[in-house]
C-alpha positions as CSV (number, residue, x, y, z in Angstrom):
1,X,225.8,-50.0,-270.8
2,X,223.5,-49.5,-267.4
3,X,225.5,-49.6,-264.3
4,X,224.2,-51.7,-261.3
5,X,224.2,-49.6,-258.6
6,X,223.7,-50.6,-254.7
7,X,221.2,-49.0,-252.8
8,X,221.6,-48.0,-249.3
9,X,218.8,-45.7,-247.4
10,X,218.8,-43.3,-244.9
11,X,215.8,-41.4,-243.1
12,X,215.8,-37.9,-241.6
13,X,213.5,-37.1,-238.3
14,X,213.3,-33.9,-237.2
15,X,210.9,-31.2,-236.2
16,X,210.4,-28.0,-238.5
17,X,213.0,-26.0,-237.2
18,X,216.2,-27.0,-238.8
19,X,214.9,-27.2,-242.4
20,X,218.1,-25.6,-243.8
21,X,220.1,-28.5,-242.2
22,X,217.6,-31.2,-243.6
23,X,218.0,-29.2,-247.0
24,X,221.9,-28.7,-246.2
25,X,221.7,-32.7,-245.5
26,X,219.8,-33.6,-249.3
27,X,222.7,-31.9,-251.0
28,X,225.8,-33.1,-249.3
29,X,224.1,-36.8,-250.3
30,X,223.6,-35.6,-253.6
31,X,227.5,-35.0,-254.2
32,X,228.7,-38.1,-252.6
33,X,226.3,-39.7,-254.6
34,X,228.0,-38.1,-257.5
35,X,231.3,-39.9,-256.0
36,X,230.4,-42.9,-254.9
37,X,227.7,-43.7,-257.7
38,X,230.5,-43.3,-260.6
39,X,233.5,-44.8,-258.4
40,X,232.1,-47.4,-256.0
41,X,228.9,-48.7,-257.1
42,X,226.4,-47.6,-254.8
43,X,224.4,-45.1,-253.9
44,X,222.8,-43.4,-250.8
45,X,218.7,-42.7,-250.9
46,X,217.5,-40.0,-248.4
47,X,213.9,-40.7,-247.1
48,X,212.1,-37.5,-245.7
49,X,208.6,-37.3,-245.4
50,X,208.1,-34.0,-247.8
51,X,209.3,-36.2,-250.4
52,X,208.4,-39.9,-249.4
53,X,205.0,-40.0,-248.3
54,X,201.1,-39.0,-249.4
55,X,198.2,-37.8,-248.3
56,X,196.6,-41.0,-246.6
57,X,194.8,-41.3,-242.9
58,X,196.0,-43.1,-239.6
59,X,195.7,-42.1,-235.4
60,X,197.5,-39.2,-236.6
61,X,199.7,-37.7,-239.4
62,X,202.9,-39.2,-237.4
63,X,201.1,-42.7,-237.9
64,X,200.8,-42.0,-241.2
65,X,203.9,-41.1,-242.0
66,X,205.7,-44.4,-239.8
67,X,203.7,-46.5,-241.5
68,X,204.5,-45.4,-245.0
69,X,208.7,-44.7,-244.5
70,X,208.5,-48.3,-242.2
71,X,211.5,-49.2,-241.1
72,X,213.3,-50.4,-244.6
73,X,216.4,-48.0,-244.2
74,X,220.1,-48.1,-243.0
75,X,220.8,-45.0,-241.4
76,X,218.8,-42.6,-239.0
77,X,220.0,-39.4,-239.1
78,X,218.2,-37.1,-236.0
79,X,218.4,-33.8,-235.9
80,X,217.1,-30.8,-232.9
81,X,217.2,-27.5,-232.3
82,X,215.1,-26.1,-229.9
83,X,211.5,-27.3,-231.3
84,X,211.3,-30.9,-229.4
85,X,208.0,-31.4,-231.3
86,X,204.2,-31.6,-231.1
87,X,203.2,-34.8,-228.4
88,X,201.3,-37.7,-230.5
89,X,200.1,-39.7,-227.9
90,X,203.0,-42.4,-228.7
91,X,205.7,-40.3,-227.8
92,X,206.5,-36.9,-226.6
93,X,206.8,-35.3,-230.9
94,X,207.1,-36.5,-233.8
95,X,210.9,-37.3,-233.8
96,X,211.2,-38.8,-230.7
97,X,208.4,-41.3,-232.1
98,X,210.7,-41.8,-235.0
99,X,213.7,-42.6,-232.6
100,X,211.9,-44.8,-230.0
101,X,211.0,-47.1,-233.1
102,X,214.4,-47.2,-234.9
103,X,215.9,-47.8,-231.3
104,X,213.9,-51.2,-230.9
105,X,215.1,-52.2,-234.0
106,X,218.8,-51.2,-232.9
107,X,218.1,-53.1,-229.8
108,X,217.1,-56.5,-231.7
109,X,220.0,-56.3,-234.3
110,X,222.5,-53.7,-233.7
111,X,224.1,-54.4,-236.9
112,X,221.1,-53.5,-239.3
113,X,221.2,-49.5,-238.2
114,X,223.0,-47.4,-237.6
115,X,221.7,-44.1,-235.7
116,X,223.0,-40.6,-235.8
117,X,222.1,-37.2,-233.8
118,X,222.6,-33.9,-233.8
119,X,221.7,-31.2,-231.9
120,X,222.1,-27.2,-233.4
121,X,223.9,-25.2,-230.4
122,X,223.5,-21.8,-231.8
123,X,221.6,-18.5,-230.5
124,X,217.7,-18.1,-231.6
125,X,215.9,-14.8,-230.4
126,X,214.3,-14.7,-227.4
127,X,210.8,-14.4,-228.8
128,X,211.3,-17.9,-230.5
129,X,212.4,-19.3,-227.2
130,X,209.8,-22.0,-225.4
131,X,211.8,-22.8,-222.2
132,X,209.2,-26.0,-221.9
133,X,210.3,-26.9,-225.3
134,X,214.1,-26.7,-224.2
135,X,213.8,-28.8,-221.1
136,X,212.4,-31.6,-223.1
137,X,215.7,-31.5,-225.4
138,X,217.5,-31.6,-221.9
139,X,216.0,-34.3,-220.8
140,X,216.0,-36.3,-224.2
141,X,219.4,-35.8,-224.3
142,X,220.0,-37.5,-220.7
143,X,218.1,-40.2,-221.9
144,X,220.3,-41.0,-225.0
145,X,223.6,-41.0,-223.0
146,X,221.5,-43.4,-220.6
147,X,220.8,-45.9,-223.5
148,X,224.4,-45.4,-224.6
149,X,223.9,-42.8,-227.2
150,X,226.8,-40.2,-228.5
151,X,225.4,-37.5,-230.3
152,X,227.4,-34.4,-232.0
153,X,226.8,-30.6,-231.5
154,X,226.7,-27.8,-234.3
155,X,226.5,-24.4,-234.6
156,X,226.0,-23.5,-238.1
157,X,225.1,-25.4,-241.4
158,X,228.3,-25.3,-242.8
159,X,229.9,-26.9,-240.0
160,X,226.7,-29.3,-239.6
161,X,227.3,-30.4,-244.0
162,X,231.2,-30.8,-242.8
163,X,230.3,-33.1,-240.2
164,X,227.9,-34.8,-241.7
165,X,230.1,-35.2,-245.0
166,X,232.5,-37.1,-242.8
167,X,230.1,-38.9,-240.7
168,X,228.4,-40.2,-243.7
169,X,231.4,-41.6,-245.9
170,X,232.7,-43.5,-242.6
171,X,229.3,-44.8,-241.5
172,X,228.3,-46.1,-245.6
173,X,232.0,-47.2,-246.2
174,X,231.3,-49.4,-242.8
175,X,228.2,-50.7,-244.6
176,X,230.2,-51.9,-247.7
177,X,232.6,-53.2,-245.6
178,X,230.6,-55.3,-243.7
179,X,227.8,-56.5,-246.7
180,X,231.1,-57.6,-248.7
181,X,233.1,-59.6,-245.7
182,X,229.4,-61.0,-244.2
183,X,227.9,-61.5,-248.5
184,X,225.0,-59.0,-247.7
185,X,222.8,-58.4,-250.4
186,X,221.3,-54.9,-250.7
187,X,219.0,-53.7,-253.0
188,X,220.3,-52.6,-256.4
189,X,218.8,-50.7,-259.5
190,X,220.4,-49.9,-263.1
191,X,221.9,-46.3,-263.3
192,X,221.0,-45.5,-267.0
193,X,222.7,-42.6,-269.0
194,X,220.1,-39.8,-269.9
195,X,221.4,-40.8,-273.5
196,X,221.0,-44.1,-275.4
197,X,224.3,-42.6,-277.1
198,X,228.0,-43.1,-276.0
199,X,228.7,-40.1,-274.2
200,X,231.3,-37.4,-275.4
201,X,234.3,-36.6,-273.4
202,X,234.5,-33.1,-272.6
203,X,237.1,-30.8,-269.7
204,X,234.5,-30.7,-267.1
205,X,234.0,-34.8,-267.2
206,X,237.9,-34.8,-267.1
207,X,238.1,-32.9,-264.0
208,X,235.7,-34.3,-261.8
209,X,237.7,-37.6,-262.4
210,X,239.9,-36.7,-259.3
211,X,241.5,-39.6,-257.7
212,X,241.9,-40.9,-254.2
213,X,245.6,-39.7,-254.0
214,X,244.5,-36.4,-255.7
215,X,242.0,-35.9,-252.9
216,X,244.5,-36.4,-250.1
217,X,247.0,-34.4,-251.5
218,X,244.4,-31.6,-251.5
219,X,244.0,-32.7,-247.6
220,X,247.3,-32.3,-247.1
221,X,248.2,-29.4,-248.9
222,X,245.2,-27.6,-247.0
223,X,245.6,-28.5,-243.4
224,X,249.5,-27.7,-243.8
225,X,247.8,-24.1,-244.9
226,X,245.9,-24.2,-241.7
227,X,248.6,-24.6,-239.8
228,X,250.4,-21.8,-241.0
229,X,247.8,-19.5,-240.5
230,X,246.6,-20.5,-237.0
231,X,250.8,-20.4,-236.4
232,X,250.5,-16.4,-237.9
233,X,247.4,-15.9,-235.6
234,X,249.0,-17.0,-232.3
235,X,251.8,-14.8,-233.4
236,X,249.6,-11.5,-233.8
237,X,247.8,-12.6,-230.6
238,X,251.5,-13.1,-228.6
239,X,252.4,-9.8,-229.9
240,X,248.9,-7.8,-228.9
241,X,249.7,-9.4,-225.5
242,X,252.8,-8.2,-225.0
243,X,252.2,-4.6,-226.3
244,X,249.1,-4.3,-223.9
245,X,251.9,-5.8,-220.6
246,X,254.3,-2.9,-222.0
247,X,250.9,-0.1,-221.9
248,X,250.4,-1.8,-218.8
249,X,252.9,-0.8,-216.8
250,X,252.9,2.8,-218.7
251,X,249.6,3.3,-217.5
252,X,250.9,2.0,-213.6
253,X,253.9,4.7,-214.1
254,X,251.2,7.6,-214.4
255,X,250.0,7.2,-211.4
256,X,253.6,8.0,-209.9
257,X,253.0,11.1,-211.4
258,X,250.8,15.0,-210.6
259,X,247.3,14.3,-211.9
260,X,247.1,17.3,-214.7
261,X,250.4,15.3,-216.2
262,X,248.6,12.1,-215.9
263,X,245.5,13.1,-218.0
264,X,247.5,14.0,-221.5
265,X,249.8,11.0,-220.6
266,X,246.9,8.8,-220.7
267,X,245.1,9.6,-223.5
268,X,248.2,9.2,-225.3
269,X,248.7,5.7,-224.4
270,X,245.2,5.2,-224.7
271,X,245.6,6.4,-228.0
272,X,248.7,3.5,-228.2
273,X,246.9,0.9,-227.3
274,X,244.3,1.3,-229.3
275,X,246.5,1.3,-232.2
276,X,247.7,-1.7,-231.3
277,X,244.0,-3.2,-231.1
278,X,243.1,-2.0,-234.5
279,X,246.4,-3.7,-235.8
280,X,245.4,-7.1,-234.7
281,X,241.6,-6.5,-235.5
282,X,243.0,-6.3,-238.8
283,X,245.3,-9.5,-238.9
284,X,243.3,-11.5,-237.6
285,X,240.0,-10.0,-240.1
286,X,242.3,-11.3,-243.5
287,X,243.4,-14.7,-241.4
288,X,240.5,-16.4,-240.2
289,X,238.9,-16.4,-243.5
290,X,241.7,-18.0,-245.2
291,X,241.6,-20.2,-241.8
292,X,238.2,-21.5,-242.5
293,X,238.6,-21.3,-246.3
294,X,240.8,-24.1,-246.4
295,X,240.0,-25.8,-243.4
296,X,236.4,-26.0,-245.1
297,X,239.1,-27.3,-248.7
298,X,240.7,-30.0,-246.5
299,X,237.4,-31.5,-244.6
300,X,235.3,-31.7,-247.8
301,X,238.8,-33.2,-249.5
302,X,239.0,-35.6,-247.0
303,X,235.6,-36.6,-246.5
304,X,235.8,-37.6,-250.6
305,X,238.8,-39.8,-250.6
306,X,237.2,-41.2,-247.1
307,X,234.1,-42.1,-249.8
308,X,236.6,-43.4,-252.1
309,X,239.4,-45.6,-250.2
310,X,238.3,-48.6,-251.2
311,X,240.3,-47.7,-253.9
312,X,243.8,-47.3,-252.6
313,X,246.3,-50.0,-251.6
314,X,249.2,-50.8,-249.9
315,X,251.1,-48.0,-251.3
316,X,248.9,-45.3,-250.5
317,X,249.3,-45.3,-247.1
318,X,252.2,-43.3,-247.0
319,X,249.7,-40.5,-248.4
320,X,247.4,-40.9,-245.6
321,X,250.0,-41.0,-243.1
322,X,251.3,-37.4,-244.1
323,X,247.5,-36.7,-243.5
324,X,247.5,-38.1,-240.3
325,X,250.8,-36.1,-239.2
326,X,249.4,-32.8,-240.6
327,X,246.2,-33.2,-239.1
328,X,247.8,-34.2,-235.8
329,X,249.8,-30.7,-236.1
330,X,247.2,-28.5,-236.6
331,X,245.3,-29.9,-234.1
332,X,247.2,-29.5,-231.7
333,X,247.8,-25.9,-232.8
334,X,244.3,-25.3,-231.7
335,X,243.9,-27.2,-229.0
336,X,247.3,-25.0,-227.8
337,X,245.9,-21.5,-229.0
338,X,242.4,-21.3,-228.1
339,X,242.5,-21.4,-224.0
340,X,245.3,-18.4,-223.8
341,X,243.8,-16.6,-226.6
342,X,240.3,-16.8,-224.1
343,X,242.4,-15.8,-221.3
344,X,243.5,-12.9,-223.3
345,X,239.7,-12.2,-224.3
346,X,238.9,-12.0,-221.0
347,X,241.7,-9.3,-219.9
348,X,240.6,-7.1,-222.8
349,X,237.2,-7.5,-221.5
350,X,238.3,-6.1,-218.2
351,X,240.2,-3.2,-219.6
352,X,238.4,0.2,-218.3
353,X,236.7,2.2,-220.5
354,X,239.3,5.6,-221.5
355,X,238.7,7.4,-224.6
356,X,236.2,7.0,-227.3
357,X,239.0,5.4,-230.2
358,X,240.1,3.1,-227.3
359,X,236.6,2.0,-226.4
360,X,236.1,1.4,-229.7
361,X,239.2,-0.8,-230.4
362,X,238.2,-2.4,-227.7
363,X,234.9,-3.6,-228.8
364,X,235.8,-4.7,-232.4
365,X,239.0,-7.1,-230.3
366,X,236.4,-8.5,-228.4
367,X,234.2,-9.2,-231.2
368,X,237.2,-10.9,-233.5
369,X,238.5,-12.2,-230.4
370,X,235.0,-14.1,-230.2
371,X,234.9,-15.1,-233.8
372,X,238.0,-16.4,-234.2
373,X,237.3,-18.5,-230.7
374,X,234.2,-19.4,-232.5
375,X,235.8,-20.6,-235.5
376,X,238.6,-22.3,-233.9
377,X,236.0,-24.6,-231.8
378,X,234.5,-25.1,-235.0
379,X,237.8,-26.5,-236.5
380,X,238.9,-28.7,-234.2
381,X,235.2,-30.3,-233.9
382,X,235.9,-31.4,-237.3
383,X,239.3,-31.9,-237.3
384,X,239.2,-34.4,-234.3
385,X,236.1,-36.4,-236.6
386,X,238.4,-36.2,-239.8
387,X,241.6,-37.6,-237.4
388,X,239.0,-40.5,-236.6
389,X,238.6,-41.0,-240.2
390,X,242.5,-41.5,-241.0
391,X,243.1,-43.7,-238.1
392,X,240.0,-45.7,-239.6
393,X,241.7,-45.9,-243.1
394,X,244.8,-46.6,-241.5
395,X,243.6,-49.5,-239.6
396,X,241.4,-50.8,-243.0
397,X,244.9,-50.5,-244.9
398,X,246.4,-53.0,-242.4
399,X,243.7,-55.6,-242.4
């Protein structure tokens, strides 16, 4: 029997330079659908204009395309690199046109939109680089904190589809939320099976059938993992410190000491320390992997029973308590870890260059040192979005 399914729409603007993250967007829609179409009823349409215009004539191709997407969608998800876009004679690209007229409509009912941003913060070579171009991101960005705008950072498209997972499932969940207490109508369709036939049951449709509690308890299970490792990293870090204090004051004690002494005596503790470098190089090298392995498990987890909570009651909240405490823990693991372990970076920065095995140790710490700094940001950017989220379930629960 055809399912009714409700229809809410979302529009992407952006220029031509984050087309993995528009991509990267499509398919994290496409598997919430996959939730939310079989467990809730509804279903989320992306409009892009690769896919939902054609070939037609306006002022411009921008014109064209407004006036074919219109303004007959929920969400308006922006997205910017360092490409601020081509001027059109409206507004300063293509995007920004796109803004200024969703904005309006935000301005005349607040409650019909809702508008998301993003900016990628990553590194792009120098030869790609229009510093004209970047000053108008700048200044765009001033002017959305000045209209009361909050936009979110990224630095990769992993962490950009983990966001935007979360962001997504709150934002359409408020939509639902609101149509039902307010009796909104939105549009709806029949979802029909590709077979006239009553489906067979196989494994596979058995195990996509996860559950809301099933879903947290993978939540669970995987921030306590990430706090355990980020507990085994702060440990290795703490214990490189401490052996490079002890070679330290070895290397102070040499210069007590005649100067053709001093010369075996410190490429021996040279040769120490940089033993002790390659040591945490490699803890760290089998940790943060497993750190953003199941960091990665927990957000996209999470992000699915967000899609799905609706579903629980009263008795569930004990569930997303626990989530609430272990995401509170390894939370403030990070938040604890990452400015000594950038301290720490910095001192082995400062070390002076000695032998050839030292120098080298010394580069590859620098380099993990960075990643796992990198990474750690990373985590707690989406670990303070998913806290948001349980405090949001949390407060639906008591409602």
């Amino acid at each position: 029997m055809p399912q009714k399914v409700t229809i809410l729409k979302a529009f992407v603007a952006s220029p031509s330079d984050v087309l993995d993250e528009r991509a990267g967007l499509e398919e994290v829609i496409r598997e919430l659908n996959d939730i939310w179409i079989k467990k809730q009823g509804y279903r989320l349409e992306l409009l892009r204009w690769e896919t939902d215009t054609y070939p037609n004539f306006g002022q411009d191709a921008q014109d064209v395309i407004s006036q074919q997407i219109g303004e007959d969608y929920d969400i308006f998800i922006g997205i910017m690199w360092a490409q601020y876009g081509t001027p059109t004679g409206r507004a300063g690209s293509g995007t920004v046109e796109e803004f200024n007229r969703v904005y309006e409509r935000f301005k005349s009912s607040p409650e019909s939109v809702h508008i998301m941003f993003y900016f990628k913060d990553a590194p792009i070579s120098p030869s790609e680089l229009d510093p004209d171009q970047l000053q108008k991101i700048i200044d765009f960005k001033k002017r959305l904190k000045k209209v009361g705008g909050l936009w979110w950072t990224f630095r990769t498209l992993e962490e950009f589809q983990l966001l935007i997972r979360v962001h997504l499932s709150r934002t359409v969940q408020k939509f639902v939320k609101q149509a039902e207490a307010e009796k909104i109508t939105f549009p709806t369709h029949e979802a029909v099976p590709a077979q006239s036939e009553t489906p067979s049951i196989n494994e596979t449709d058995l195990e996509d059938e996860v559950g809301f509690i099933d879903l947290l308890e993978i939540a669970n299970d995987s921030f306590e993992r990430n706090v355990e490792v980020v507990e085994q990293i702060t440990q290795a870090t703490n214990l490189l410190t401490e052996k490079m204090d002890v070679r330290t004051s070895e290397f102070l004690e040499l210069q007590k000491v005649p100067d053709q002494l001093n010369y075996k005596a410190t490429k021996r503790i040279a040769a120490k320390t940089a033993e002790d470098m390659e040591e945490f190089v490699s803890k760290i090298n089998v940790n943060v992997p497993i750190y953003s392995e199941s960091l990665k498990k927990a957000i996209d987890a999470f992000a699915n029973a967000v899609s799905l909570s609706r579903e629980f009651d009263e008795n569930d909240t004990t569930q997303i308590q626990q989530a609430l405490k272990n995401i509170s823990l390894i939370h403030e693991a990070i938040l604890k870890s990452y400015e000594p372990m950038n301290e720490f970076r910095s001192s082995v920065k400062n070390l002076p260059p000695i032998t050839t095995r030292f120098n080298r140790a010394k580069r590859k710490t620098i380099i993990t040192l960075d990643n796992l700094l990198s990474e750690l940001g990373v985590g707690e950017n989406l670990i303070a979005e998913a806290k948001k989220s349980i405090q949001q379930l949390l407060s639906t629960s008591q409602d």
